[in-house]
C-alpha positions in Angstrom: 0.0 0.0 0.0 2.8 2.3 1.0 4.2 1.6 -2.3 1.3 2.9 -4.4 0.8 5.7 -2.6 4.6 6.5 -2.9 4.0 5.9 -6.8 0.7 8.2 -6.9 2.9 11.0 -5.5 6.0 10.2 -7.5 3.3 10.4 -10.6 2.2 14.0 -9.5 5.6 15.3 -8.4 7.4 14.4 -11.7 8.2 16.8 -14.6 5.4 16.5 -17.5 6.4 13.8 -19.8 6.3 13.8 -23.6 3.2 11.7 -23.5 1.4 14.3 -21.7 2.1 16.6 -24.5 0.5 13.8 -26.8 -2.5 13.7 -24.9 -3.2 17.9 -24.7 -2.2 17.2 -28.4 -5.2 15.0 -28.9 -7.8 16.2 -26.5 -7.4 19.6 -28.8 -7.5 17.7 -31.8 -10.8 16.0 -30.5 -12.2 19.4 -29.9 -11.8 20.7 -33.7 -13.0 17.3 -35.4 -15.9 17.7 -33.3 -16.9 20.8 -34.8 -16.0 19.3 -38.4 -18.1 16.1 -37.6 -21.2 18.3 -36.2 -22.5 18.5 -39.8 -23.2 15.2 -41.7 -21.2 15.8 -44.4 -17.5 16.8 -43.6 -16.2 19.2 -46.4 -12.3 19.4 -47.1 -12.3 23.1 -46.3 -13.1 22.2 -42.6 -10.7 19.3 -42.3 -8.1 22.1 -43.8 -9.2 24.3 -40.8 -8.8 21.7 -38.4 -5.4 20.3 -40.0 -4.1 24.3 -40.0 -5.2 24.6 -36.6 -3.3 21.7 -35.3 -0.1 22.9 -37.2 0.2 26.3 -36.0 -0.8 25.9 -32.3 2.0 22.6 -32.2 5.1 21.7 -33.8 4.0 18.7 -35.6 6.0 17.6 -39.0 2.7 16.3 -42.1 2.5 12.4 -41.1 2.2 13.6 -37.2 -0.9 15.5 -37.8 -2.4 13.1 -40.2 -1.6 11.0 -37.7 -3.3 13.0 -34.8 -6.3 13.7 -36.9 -6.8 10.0 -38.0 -6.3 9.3 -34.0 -8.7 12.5 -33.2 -11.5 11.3 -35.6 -11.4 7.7 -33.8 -11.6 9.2 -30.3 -14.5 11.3 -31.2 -16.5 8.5 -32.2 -16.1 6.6 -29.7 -16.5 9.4 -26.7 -19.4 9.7 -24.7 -18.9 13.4 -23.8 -16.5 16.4 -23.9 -15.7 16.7 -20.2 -12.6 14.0 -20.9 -11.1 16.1 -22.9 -11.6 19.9 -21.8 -10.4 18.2 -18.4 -7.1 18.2 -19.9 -7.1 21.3 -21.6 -8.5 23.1 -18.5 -5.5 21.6 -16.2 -2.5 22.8 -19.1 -3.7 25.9 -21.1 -4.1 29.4 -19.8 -6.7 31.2 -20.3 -5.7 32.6 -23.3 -5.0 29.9 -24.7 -8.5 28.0 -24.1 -9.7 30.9 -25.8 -7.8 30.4 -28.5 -9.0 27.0 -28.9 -12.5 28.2 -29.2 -11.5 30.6 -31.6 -10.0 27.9 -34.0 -13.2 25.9 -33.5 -15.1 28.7 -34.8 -12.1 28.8 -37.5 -13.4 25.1 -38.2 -16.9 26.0 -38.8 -16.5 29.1 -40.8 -14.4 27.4 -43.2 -16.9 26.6 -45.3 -18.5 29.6 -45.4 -21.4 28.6 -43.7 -22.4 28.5 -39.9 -24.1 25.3 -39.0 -26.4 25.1 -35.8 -25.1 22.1 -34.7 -21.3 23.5 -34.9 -23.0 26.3 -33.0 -24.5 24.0 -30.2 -20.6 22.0 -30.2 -19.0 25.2 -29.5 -21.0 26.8 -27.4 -20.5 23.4 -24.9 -17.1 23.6 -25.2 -16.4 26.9 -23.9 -18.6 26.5 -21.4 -16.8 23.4 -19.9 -13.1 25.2 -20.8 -14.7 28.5 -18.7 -14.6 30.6 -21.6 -17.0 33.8 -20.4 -19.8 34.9 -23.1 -18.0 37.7 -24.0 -15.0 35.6 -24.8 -16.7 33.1 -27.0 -18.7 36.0 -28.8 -15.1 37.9 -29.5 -13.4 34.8 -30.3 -16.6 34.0 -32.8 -16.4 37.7 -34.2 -12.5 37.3 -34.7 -12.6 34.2 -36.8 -15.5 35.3 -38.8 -14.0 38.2 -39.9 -10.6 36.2 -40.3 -13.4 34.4 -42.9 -14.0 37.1 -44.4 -17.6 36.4 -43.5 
């Protein structure tokens, strides 16, 4: 028993290891393929979005975000909620940065060109579990629609 606990602590105490990076990598992943999935049929200007996304918030060479979208895709259809995800991103982002997050979700669903309700509805969940404030999610919204050009 003293072991275990020992472990639990060592687990807590210890530097953040490269898988941890994989798994913010994918929980934000998750997010943006949700948004791209919301409508029934996915168009390539979205995936685009979510692929762009991806590259410019981490360092990831072509196959590694394939990779993490292909991995993203299989995680969303198989989760029974957000909260598993946001989770992460509430423990390792700032709050800038969750609102970024939104912000390239709304990136995701304006790419093409059209607003869907149910990308609406996926968003407006999401930065409610992150604890992005109205006012955040509506500038974040405004930004990437005029980033559009909508």
């Amino acid at each position: 028993m003293l072991r275990s606990l020992r472990d639990l602590f060592d687990a807590f105490t210890q530097p953040a290891r490269p898988a941890d990076e994989h798994t913010l990598e994918l929980a934000t992943a998750v997010l943006l393929v949700e948004v791209m999935r919301a409508q029934p049929e996915i168009s390539a200007a979205e995936r685009d979005a979510v692929i762009a996304a991806l590259r410019a918030k981490f360092s990831l060479a072509d196959d590694e975000l394939a990779r993490l979208v292909e991995l993203a895709e299989a995680a969303a259809r198989t989760a029974s909620d957000f909260h598993q995800f946001t989770s992460v991103i509430n423990d390792r982002f700032s709050q800038p940065q969750k609102i970024r997050i939104v912000e390239m979700m709304w990136e995701v669903a304006y790419a093409d060109g059209q607003l869907d309700a149910h990308e609406n509805h996926v968003i407006a969940r999401v930065a409610g579990l992150l604890h992005v404030t109205h006012g955040e999610y509506i500038a974040a919204k405004l930004r990437a629609k005029d980033s559009a050009g909508l």
